[in-house]
Structure formats: C-alpha cells, structure tokens
C-alpha positions as CSV (number, residue, x, y, z in Angstrom):
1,X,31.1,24.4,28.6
2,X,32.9,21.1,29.0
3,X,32.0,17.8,28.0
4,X,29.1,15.6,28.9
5,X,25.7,15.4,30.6
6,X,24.5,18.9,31.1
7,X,23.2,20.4,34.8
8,X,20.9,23.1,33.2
9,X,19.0,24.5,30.7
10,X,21.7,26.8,29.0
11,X,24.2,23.8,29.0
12,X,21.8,21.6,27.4
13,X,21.1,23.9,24.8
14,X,25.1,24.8,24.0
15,X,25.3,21.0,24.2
16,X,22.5,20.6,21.5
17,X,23.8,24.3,18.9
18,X,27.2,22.1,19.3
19,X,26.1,18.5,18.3
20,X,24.0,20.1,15.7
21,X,26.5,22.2,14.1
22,X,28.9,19.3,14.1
23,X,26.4,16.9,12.6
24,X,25.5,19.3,10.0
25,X,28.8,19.9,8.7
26,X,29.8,16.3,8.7
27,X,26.2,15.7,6.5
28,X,27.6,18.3,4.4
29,X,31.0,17.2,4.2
30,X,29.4,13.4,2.8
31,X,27.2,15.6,0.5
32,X,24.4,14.3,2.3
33,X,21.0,15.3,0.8
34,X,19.5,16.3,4.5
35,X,22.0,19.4,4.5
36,X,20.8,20.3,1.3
37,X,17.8,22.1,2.3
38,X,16.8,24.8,4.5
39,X,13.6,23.0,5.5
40,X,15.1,19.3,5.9
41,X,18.0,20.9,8.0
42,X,15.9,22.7,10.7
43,X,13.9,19.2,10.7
44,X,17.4,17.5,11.6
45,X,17.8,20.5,14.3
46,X,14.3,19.5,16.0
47,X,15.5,15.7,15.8
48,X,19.2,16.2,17.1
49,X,16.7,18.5,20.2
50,X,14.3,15.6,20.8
51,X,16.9,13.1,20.6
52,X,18.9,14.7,23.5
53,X,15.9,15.5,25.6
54,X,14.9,12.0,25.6
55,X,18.7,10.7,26.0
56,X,18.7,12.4,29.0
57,X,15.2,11.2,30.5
58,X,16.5,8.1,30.1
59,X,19.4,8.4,31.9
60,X,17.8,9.8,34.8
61,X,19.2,13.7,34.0
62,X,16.1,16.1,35.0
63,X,16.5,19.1,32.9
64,X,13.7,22.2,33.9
65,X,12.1,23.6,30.5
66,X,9.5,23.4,28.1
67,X,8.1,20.3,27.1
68,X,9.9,19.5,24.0
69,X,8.2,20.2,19.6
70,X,6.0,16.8,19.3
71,X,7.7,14.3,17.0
72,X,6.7,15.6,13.6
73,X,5.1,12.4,12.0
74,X,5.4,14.2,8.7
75,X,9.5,13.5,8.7
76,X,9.3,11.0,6.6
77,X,6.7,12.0,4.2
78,X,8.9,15.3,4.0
79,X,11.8,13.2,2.9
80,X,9.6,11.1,0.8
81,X,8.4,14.2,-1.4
82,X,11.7,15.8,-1.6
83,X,13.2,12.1,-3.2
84,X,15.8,11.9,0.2
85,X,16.9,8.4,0.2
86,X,16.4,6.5,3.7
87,X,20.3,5.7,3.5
88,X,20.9,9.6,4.0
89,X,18.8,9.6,7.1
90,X,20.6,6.2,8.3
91,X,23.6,7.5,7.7
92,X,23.2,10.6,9.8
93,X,21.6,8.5,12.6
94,X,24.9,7.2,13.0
95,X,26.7,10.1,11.7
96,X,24.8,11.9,15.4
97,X,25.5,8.8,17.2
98,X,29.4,9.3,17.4
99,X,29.0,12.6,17.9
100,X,26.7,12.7,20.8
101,X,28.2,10.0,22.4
102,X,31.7,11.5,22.0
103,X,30.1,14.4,24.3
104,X,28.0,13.0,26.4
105,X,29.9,9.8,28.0
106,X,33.6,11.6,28.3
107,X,32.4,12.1,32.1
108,X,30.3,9.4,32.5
109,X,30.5,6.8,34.7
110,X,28.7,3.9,32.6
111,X,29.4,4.9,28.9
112,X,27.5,1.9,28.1
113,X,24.5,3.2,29.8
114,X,24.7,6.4,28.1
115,X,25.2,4.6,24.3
116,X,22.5,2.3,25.6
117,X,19.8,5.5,26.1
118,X,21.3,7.2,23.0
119,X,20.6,4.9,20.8
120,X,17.1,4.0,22.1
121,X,16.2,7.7,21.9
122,X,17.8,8.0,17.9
123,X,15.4,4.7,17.2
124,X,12.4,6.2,18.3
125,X,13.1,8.9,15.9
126,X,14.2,6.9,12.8
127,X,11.6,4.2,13.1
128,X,8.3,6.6,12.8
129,X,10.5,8.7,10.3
130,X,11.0,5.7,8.3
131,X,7.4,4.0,8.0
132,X,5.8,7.1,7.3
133,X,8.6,7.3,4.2
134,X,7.3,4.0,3.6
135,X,3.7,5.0,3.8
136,X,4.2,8.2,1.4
137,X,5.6,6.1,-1.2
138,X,2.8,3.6,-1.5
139,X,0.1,6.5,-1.7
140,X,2.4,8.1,-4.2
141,X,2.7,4.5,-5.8
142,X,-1.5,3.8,-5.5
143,X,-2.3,7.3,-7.2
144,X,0.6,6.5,-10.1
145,X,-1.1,2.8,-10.4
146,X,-4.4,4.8,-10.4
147,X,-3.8,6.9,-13.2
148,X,-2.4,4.5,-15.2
149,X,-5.2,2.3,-14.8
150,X,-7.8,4.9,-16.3
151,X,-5.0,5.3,-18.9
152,X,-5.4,1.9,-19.9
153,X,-8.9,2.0,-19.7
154,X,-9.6,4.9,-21.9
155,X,-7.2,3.0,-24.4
156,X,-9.4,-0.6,-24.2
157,X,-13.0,1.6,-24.4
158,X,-12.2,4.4,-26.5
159,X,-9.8,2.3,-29.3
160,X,-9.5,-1.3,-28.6
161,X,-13.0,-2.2,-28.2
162,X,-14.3,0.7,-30.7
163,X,-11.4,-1.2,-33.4
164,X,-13.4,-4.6,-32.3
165,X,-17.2,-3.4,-32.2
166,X,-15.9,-1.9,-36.2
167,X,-14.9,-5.3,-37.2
168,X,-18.0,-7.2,-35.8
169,X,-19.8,-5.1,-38.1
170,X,-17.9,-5.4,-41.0
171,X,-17.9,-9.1,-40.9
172,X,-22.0,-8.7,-40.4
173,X,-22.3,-6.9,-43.9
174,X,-19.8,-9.3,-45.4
175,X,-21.7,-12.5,-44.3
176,X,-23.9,-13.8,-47.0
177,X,-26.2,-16.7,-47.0
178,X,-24.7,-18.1,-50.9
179,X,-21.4,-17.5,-49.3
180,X,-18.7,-20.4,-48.8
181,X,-17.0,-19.6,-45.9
182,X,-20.3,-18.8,-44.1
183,X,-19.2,-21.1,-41.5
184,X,-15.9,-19.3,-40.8
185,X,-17.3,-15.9,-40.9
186,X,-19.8,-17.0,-38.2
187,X,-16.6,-18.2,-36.0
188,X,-14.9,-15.5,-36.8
189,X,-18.0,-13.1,-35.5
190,X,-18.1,-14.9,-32.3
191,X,-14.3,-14.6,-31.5
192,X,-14.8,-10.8,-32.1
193,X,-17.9,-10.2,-30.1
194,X,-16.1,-12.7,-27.1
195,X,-13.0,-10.7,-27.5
196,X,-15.3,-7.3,-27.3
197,X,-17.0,-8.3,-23.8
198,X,-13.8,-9.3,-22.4
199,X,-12.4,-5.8,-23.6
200,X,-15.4,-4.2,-22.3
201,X,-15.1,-6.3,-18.9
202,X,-11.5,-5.1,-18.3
203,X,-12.1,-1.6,-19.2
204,X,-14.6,-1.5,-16.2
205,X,-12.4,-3.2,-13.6
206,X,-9.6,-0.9,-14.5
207,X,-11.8,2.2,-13.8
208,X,-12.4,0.9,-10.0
209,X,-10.1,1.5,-7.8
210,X,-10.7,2.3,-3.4
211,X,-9.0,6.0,-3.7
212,X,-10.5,8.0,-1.2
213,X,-13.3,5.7,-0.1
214,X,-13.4,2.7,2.2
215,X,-12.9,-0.4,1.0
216,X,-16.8,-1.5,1.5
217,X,-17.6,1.1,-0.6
218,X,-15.4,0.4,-3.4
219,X,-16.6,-3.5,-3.4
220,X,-20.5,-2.3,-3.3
221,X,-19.7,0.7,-6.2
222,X,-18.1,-2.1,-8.4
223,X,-20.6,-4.5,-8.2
224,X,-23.2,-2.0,-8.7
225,X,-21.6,-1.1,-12.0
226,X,-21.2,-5.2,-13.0
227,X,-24.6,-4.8,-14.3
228,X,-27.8,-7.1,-14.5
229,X,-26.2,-9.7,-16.7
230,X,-25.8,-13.2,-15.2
231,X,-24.4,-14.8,-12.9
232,X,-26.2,-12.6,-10.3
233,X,-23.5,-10.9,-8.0
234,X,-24.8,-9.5,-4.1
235,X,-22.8,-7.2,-2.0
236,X,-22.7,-7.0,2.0
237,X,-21.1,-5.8,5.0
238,X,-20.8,-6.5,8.4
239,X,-19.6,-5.0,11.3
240,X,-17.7,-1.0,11.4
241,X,-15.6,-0.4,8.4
242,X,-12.5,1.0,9.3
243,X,-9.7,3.2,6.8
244,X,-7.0,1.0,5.8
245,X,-3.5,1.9,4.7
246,X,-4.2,2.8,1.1
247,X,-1.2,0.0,-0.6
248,X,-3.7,-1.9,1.5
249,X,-7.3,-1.5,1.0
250,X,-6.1,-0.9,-3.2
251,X,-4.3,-4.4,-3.1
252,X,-7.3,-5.8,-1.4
253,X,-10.2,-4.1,-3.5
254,X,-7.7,-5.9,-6.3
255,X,-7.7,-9.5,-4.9
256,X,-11.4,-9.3,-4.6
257,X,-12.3,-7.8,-8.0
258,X,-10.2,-10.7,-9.6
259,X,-12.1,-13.0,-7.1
260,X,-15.6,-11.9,-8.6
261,X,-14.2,-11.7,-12.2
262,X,-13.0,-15.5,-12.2
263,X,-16.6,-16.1,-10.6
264,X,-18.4,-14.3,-13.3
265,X,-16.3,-16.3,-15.9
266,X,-15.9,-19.3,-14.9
267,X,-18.4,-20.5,-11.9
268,X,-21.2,-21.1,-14.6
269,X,-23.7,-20.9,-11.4
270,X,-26.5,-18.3,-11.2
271,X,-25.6,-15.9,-8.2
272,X,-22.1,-14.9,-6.5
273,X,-22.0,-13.2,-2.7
274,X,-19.9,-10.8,-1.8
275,X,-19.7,-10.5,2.5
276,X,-17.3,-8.2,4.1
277,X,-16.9,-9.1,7.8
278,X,-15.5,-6.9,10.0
279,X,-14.4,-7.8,13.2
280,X,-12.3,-6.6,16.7
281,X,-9.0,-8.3,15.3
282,X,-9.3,-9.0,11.1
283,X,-11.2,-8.1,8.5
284,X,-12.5,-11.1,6.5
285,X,-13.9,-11.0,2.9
286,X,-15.4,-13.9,1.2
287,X,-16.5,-14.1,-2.7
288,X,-19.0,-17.3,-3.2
289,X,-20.7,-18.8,-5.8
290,X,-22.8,-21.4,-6.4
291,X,-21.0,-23.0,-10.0
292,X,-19.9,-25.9,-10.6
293,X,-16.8,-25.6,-8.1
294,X,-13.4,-28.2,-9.2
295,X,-11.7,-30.7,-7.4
296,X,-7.8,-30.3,-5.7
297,X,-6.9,-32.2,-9.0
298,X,-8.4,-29.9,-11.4
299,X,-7.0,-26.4,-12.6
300,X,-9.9,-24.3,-14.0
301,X,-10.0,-21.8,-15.9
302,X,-8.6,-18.5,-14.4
303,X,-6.6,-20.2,-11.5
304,X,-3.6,-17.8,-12.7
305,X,-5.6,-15.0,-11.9
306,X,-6.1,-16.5,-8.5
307,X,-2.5,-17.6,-7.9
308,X,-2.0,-14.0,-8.5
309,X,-4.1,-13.0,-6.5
310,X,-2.8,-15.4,-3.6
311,X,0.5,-13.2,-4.0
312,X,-1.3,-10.1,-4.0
313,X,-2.3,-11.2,-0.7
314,X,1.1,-12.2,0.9
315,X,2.5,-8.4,-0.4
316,X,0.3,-7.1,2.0
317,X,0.3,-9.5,5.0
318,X,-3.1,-11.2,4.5
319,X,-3.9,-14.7,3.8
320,X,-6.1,-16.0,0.9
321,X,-7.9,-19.3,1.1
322,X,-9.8,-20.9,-1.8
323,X,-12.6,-23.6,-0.8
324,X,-14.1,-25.8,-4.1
325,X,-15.4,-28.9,-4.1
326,X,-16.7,-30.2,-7.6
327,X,-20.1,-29.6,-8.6
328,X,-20.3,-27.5,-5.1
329,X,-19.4,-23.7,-6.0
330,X,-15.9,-22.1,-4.7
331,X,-15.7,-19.6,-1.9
332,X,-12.5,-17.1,-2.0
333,X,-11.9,-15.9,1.4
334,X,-9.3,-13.2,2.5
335,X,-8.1,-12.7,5.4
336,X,-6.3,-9.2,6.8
337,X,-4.9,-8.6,10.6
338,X,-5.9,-5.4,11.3
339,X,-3.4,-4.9,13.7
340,X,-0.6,-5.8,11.4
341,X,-1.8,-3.1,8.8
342,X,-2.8,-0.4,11.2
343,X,-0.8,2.7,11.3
C-alpha cells in the first residue's frame, strides 16, 4: 500500500500496524518507558487507532467500520501507577506526529490541513491522558498525606501528650505549700497543662481528614468531635453537596479546620458558625464568630495560620476572604468555582 490517506478499511488498518510498528520501535530505540510494557504498549496501539480515525474525520475521509474502543480515561492513571513520566508520553506524541504525517500528507493536497487535523486529534488524546495523570497523583499524594497525618497523631496522643500529662503530675506531687519556688512550680504547671490541650487539640485535627466522604460531612464529623467545651461551634449546609476532586475537597476541609481552630483560640467570643453554601456555580464556606474581631492594623494571634491558609486556597483555585472589624467577630469565607475544579 502506498502512502497517504487511505480509501478503505484494510488500507486504514495497514496504515495504522505500520505507523504503530514504526512508533514503537522508535519509543524503544529512545528507551522510552511506554515500550517497556506489554500493557502500556497495546494502550499506545489503541491511541495510535483512535488518533487516525479521528485524523481522518477531520479531514473529511469517510472510512466504513466499527465505531472505534472509547477513549480509555484510565491512560493516565495507568501511567500514573506504573511511575511513566508525562515527558515519555510527550515525547511519543511527537515521536507519532512525524511519523503519521510523513504517511499521510505525501499525497495530499494541503499538508497543512492534514498536520492541522493530526495534531488536533493527538491533543485530544494527550490532554485527558494527562489530567487524569494529574488527578492519580494527588489521590495518591492525599492518601500518603493521610497516613502520615494519623502517624503524627498517634505520636502527639500516644507519646507527646502521655510525656506531658506524666510531668503535670509530677510537678503536682512536688508542689508543696512551705515550698520556695511555689510560685514557679505553679507557672510551670500551667505551661504544661496549656502545652497538653494544644497537644491534645492537634492530635484531633490531624485524625480528620474528607477521604471518602463529602466535604459537608467531614466539616460536620469534625465539629462533632470538637466537643462541648467553649466557644460553642455550629455546623450547616445548604444547598446539594456535590464530590470534589479529592487534592480539593482535602485542601479545603484543611483551610476550614485551621479557620475554626484560630476561632476557637483566639475569637474569645462564645459561639462560632460553620455554613456550607452550595450553589449552581461555587461553593461557599464561611467560619464566623462572634470575638472580639481586630482591625486592618492589628495582627492577632494565629494570622500565620491564616496566611497559610490563604495559600492553601490559591493551590487549589479558590479565593479566601477574611472580614474583622474590632470588637465585631471575624468571618472566614472561602470561595471554590465549581466549574474550575470539576472533572
């Protein structure tokens, strides 16, 4: 079969064993990691096929068969849990390129048209490939942070605060009312038991994470476990909850746990409300409390935690605004496009 656009089914498919056979011995000849591996390889075969079917569609080239294999959105996972490198997959988009273009414009009249519909057809491929690569590494990356979170966890509950809770007692049998440094014992005892609750408190925020719930649920499940303690904190939602990319919703349940932690610590109000807001086009999420708020001039306590979480928010395409007035509590608002984060 010569060169070039193919007039029937058989031609298209010497066209497409040729191209392939080409391509993979090219990969292999770069040591590419997609020619590596049976299962990876017959992957590239069903791309080189779809790419060529829709080359020709564009071009205007009817060819009679079956419809051709659905693109496989797992490509890029695939490559993802085998450790391929999205440079081996660019590189044998344009590794195909040159090769299919060498066949199919040598009788062409408009070779630019035919690079033109080529190229179109190898980025419809590539792009889906690539975010769900991207999309298998942050669920690989949200499982990895979630484990070592409970890691860290077990470590503050099991020995840090257990090492604490032992010296608080031990400086309770020491402290005697004829005793000198009485004064500095009692200091002493309240730096432990301070440091003990703030042990405690990060021990239970490291434990929470979304995982396999929505984020709603996550937010209410915290709060539940927050306890009875003072200041008060309240939990809603509004509107349909929807699934969000998991980097997402665990970067989110993030920003908002630090939002209610700086509350609890540092508001000195009585109650803090939690609303989740869900709407057609963003999904809004607002802390409140009812402290003693601080002016644009004032850093309070904790406003690292919230610059952090500020950049939290950026990471994942959201915007966080912060609302205080002095001696008028401090709202925490975050806003997420759900368009821009929806799969």
């Amino acid at each position: 079969m010569a060169p070039g656009i193919p007039a029937s089914v058989e031609d298209a498919a010497c066209l497409e064993s040729r191209i392939t056979t080409e391509l993979v011995r090219r990969l292999t000849a770069h040591g590419n990691a997609l020619a590596s591996d049976p299962l990876v390889t017959r992957q590239v075969a069903a791309q080189v096929h779809r790419i060529l079917r829709s080359t020709f569609e564009r071009l205007g080239v009817s060819i009679e068969e079956a419809p051709p294999p659905a693109r496989s959105s797992g490509v890029g996972r695939t490559r993802a849990a085998q450790n391929i490198h999205p440079s081996d997959s660019l590189a044998a988009a344009t590794l195909l390129f040159d090769i299919a273009l060498t066949e199919l414009a040598s009788d062409h009249d408009d070779a630019a048209a035919v690079a033109r519909a080529l190229n179109a057809a190898i980025m419809d491929e590539v792009v889906p490939a690539s975010l769900g690569y991207v999309d298998a590494l942050l669920e690989r990356l949200a499982v990895a942070h979630t484990e070592e979170r409970l890691g860290i966890s077990r470590e503050l509950h099991d020995r840090v605060a257990h090492g604490i809770a032992a010296g608080i007692q031990r400086v309770r049998l020491a402290r005697q009312p004829t005793d000198a440094a009485a004064g500095q014992l009692a200091e002493a005892l309240g730096l432990l038991e301070s440091a003990l609750e703030e042990t405690r408190s990060v021990a239970l925020d490291l434990r929470h994470s979304v995982g396999e719930k929505l984020l709603d649920e996550a937010i209410l499940d915290y709060v539940a476990d927050l306890g009875t303690e003072p200041p008060r904190v309240d939990a809603s939602s509004e509107g349909t909850p929807r699934t969000l990319p998991t980097g997402v919703q665990e970067e989110a349940f993030i920003i908002v746990r630090e939002a209610i932690h700086n509350a609890r610590r540092h508001s000195h109000g009585e109650r803090i409300i939690v609303v989740s807001k869900w709407g057609a086009e963003d999904l809004r999420i607002s802390v409140a409390d009812d402290g003693v708020g601080f002016g644009r001039d004032t850093i309070r306590p904790g406003a690292l935690g919230l610059i952090a979480a500020q950049e939290r928010a950026e990471l994942i395409g959201a915007d966080l605004a912060i609302d205080s007035r002095a001696g008028a509590g401090t709202t925490v608002t975050l806003t997420i496009a759900l368009r821009a984060v929806s799969g």
